[in-house]
N, C-alpha and C positions, 0 to 999 in steps of 0.2 A: 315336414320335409317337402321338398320342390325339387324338379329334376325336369332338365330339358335334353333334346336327344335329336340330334341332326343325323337321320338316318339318308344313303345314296339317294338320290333322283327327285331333291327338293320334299322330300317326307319327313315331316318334324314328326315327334310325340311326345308330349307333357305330361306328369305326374304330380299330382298332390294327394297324401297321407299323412293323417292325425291317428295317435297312439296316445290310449289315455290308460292309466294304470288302474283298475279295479282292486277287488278286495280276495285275498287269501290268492297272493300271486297271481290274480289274472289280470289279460288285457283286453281292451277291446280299442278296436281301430276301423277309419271310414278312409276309404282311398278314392281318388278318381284317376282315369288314365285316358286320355285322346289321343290318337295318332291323325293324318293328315296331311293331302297332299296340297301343292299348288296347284290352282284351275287347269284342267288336261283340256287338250284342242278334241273335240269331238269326230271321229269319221268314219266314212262307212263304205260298203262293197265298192259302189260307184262315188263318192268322194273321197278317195284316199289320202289326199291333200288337207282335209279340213272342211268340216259344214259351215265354219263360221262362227259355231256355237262351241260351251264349253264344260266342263262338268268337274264335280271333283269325288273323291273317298274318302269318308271317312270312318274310324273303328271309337267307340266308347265303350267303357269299362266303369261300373260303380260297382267298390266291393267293400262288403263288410266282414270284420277278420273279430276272433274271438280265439285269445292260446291263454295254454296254463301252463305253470312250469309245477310239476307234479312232484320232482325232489330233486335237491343240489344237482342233479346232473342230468334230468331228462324233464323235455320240456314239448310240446308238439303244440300244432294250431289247423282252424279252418277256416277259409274263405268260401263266402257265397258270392257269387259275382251276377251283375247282370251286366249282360252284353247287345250293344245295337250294333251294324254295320250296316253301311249306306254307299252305294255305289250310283251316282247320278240319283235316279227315280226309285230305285229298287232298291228296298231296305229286310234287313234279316236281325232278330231277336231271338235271344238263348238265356239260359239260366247255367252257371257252369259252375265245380265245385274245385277249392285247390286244399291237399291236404301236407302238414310238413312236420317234419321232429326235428330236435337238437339231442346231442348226447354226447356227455361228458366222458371218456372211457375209463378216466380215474389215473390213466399213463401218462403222468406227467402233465403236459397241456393239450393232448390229443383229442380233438372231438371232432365227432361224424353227426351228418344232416342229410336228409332225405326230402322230396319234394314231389310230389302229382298234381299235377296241374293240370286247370281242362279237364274234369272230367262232366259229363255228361251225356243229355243224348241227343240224336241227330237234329239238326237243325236243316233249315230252307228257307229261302228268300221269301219274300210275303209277295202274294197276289199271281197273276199268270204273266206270258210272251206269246205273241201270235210268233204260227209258225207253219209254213207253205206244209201239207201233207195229202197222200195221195186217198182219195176215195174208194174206199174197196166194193162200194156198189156203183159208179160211171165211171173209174179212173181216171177223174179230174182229179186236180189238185187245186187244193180247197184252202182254205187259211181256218186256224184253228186254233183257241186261245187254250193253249199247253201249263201245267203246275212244274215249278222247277224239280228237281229231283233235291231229296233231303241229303245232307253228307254228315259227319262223324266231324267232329271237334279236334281243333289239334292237340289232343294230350300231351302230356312232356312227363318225363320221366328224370328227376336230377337224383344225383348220389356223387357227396361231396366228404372231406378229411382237411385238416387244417393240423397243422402244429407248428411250434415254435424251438425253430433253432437254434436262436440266442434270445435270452430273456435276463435283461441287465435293469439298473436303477435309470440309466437314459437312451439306452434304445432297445429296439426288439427285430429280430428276423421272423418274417412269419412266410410259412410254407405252405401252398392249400392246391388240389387237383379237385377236379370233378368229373362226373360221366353224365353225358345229357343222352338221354334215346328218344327221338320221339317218334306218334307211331307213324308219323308218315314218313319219315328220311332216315337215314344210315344216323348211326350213333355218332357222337367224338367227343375227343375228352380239353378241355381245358386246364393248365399248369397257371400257378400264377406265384409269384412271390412280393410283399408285402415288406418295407422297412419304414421300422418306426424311431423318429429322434426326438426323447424329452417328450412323449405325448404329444405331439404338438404338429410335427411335419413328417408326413407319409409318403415315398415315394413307392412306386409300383411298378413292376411289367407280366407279361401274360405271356401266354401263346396258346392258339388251338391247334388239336391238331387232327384230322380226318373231317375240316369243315371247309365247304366249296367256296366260299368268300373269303375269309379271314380268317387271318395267322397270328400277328403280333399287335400287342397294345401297350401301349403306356399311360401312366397317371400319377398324380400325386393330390394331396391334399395337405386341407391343413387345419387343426381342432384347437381354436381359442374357447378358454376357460374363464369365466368369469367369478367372483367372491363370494356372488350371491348365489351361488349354484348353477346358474343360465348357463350354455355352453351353443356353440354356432361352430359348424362343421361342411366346409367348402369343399369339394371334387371335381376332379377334369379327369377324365379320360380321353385318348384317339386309339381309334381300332385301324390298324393299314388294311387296306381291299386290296382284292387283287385286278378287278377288272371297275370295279365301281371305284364312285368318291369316298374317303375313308369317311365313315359317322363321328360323330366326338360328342358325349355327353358331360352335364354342366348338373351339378346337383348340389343345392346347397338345403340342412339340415338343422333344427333351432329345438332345442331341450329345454324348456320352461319349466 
């Protein structure tokens, strides 16, 4: 799978994941994930206009996932990830843990899925920053190479339900909410609904709701089959902003 993602203010991010099928229901899977901005104009106290010079950010992610599905209806997994962030000169390295279930309820086509992500422990930018402070033996102020202060990982917390409204021989209504908390911001929950014709063409819309950016989304897809098994799976999405440019991701998906 490959996935591309035009997030507000010239921010891309890219995704690739292989999923390989092991033995007695398991899987294991290697992903990578770059985010990325375009070169930012550098300035400071006194050039507020611009030094001339230029910098960029970037985030990487390499993770490696291992799930089982334990019986017909309950299935969980975990991701080890490593993490770089790089802002100009100044780069920060973390180890982070993401855990997740699936669950069949047995009601018909009802199933619930959980997710924790991010966890781990505090992380800190590598190396020091001068920084003007005052001398407590002359009361000069003195310049003094300062360690950043460490912070807490964004955790996420998901709790999602999916079921299907209408379930025919050529299309399908599919219904699904979730709750996202994480710990740094207010909760909100995300609606979506999902129509499927002949397996084959997927139309979608969305809505968030108690989230400061975005509200409504749409997308479709489209899942060609091929005799030999092989199967190739296209997606678009656009998300509307409310003060930003709306992001749209492009994800396209190959079953060998």
């Amino acid at each position: 799978m490959v996935s591309h993602i035009r997030w507000p203010a010239d921010i891309s991010y890219d995704i690739v994941a292989v999923s390989l099928p092991l033995w007695r229901h398991q899987h294991l899977a290697v992903s990578y994930g770059g985010l990325q901005t375009e070169p930012l104009l550098e300035t400071t106290e006194y050039m507020p206009y611009g030094t001339g010079n230029t910098f960029t950010y970037k985030d990487q992610v390499l993770g490696l996932t291992w799930s089982l599905r334990m019986t017909d209806r309950f299935s969980f997994g975990t991701t080890v990830k490593y993490v770089r962030e790089t802002l100009a000169d100044v780069g920060m390295t973390a180890v982070l843990f993401d855990f997740g279930t699936y669950y069949l309820t047995g009601f018909r086509s009802l199933r619930l899925s959980s997710s924790f992500s991010n966890f781990g422990r505090q992380a800190r930018p590598d190396g020091t920053y001068k920084k003007l402070v005052l001398d407590e033996q002359t009361g000069d102020e003195v310049e003094a190479d300062l360690n950043y202060q460490p912070f807490s990982p964004p955790t996420l917390f998901r709790l999602g339900a999916a079921y299907e409204l209408v379930e025919a021989d050529n299309q399908q209504l599919t219904v699904a909410i979730q709750l996202t908390h994480p710990a740094d911001n207010a909760e909100f929950y995300a609606f979506g609904v999902n129509y499927t014709f002949r397996k084959a063409l997927c139309l979608r819309a969305g809505y968030m709701a108690n989230a400061d950016e975005f509200d409504l989304t749409f997308g479709a897809g489209f899942h060609l089959r091929f005799r030999s098994g092989r199967q190739i799976r296209f997606d678009y999405a656009y998300t509307q902003a409310a003060y930003l440019s709306s992001p749209q991701r492009i994800s396209i998906g190959f079953s060998l």
